[in-house]
C-alpha positions in Angstrom: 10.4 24.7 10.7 12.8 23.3 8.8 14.2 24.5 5.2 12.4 21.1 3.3 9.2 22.1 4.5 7.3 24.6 1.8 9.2 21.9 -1.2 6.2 19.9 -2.3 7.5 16.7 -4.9 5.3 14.6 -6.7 5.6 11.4 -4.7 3.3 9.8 -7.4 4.8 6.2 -8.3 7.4 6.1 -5.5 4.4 4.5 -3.4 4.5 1.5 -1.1 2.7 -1.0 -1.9 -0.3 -1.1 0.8 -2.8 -3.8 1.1 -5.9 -3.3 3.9 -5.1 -6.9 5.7 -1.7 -5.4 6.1 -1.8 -2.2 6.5 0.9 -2.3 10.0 3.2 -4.4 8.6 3.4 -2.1 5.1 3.8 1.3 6.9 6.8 -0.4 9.1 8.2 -2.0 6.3 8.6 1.3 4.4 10.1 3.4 6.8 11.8 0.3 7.9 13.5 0.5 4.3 14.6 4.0 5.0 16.8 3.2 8.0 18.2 0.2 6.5 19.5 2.2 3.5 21.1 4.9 5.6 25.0 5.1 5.2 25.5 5.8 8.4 23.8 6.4 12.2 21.6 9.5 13.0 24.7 10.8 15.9 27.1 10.6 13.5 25.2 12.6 10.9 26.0 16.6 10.8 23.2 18.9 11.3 22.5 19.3 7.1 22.9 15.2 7.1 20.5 14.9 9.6 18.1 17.8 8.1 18.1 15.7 4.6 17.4 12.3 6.4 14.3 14.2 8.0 13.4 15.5 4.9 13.6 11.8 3.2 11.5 10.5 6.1 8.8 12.9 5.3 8.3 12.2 1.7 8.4 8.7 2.5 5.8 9.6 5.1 3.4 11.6 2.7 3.8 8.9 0.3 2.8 5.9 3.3 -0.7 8.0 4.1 -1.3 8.9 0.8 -1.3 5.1 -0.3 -3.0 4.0 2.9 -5.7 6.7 2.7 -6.0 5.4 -1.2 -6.4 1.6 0.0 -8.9 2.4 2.2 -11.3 4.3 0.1 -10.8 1.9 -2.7 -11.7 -0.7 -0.4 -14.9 -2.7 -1.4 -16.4 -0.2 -3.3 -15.1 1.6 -6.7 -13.9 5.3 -6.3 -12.2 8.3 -8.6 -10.0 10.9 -6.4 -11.8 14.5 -7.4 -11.8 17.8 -6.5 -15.1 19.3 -5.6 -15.7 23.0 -7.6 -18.8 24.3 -7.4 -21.4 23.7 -5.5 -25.3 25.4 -5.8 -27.5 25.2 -3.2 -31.0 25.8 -5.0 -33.4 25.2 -2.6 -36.0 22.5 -2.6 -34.3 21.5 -5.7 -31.6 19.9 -3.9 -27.9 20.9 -4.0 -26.0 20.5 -7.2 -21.9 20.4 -7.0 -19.2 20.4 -9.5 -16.3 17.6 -9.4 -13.1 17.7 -11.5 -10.9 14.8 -11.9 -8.0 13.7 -14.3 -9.5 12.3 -17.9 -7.9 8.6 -17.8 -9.9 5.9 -18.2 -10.3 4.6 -14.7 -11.8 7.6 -13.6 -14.1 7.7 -16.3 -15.1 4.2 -15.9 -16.3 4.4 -12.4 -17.9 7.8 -13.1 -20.1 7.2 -16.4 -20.7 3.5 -15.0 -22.6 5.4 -12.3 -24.5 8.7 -13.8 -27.8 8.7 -12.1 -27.0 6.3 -9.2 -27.2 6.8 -5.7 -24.0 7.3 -4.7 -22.3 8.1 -1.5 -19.8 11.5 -1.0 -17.3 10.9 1.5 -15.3 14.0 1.9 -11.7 12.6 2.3 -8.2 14.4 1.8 -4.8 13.1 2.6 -3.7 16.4 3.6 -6.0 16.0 6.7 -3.6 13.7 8.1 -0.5 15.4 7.4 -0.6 16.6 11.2 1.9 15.6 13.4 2.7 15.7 17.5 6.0 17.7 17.0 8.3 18.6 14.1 11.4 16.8 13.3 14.6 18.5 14.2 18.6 17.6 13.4 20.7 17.7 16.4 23.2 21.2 15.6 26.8 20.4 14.6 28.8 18.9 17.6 32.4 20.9 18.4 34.8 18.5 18.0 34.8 15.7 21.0 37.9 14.1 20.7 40.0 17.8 21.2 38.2 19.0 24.3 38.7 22.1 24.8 38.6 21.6 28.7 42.1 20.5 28.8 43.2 19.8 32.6 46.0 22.2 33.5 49.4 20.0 31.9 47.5 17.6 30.2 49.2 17.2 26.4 46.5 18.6 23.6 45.5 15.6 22.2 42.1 13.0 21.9 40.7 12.7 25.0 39.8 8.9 25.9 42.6 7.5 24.1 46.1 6.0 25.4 49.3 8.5 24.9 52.0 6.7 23.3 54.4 6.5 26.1 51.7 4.8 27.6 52.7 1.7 25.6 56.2 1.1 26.5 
């Protein structure tokens, strides 16, 4: 597990911009950003480098399902992100719950424009698909290629791979 992992930042804002119809193309298109403005390549990164860059990559991946999972339960139908409180089970009465959500107006729009419809609960949470098939890891720091410290018996100390000087008169 690596050092980024128990930070949690507000990704709220920094959001690609997701459309259903699209949905492939956006997700590639924002990581695709990320590799384009990287200063340099992954091998030549040192371990910390390379430990940052994964920690970049998933923010930007937090950010890509939490905009997707967003489009698609706004999709056709209007919606308000709550968390569910309480909830009383009271029989033949039926089952009463609590939901608490931020007070702007969007949310209480598509609320109060809906007290005493039939509506449908469709328990959905980003963090459900937070999972992933194996953790990201930095390649440890490399020793120092060009001085090998295998040096052949009489061979000068020097990079390895390159010419010698007297090799170009």
């Amino acid at each position: 597990m690596n050092a980024h992992a128990d930070i949690e930042h507000d990704m709220e804002g920094d959001a690609p911009d997701m459309n259903l119809e699209t949905l492939f193309g956006d997700c590639r298109d924002a990581m695709l950003l990320r590799i384009q403005t990287m200063k340099t390549s992954w091998a030549l990164c040192n371990e910390s480098e390379q430990s940052e860059i994964i920690n970049g990559l998933e923010l930007a991946a937090k950010s890509i399902v939490r905009a997707a999972v967003r489009e698609v339960t706004r999709n056709e139908f209007p919606h308000a992100v709550v968390t569910l409180g309480e909830v009383k089970i009271k029989g033949e009465k039926g089952i009463e719950g609590k939901i608490v959500c931020s007070n702007i107006e969007h949310n209480r729009n598509v609320l109060g424009d809906h007290v005493g419809s039939m509506v449908q609960l469709v328990m959905v949470d980003s963090e459900e698909f937070m999972g992933e098939r194996n953790p990201a890891e930095a390649d440890p720091d490399q020793a120092d290629w060009l001085n090998s410290p295998d040096q052949e018996e009489g061979e000068e100390e020097g990079p390895k791979g390159l010419p010698k000087p007297e090799d170009f008169d």
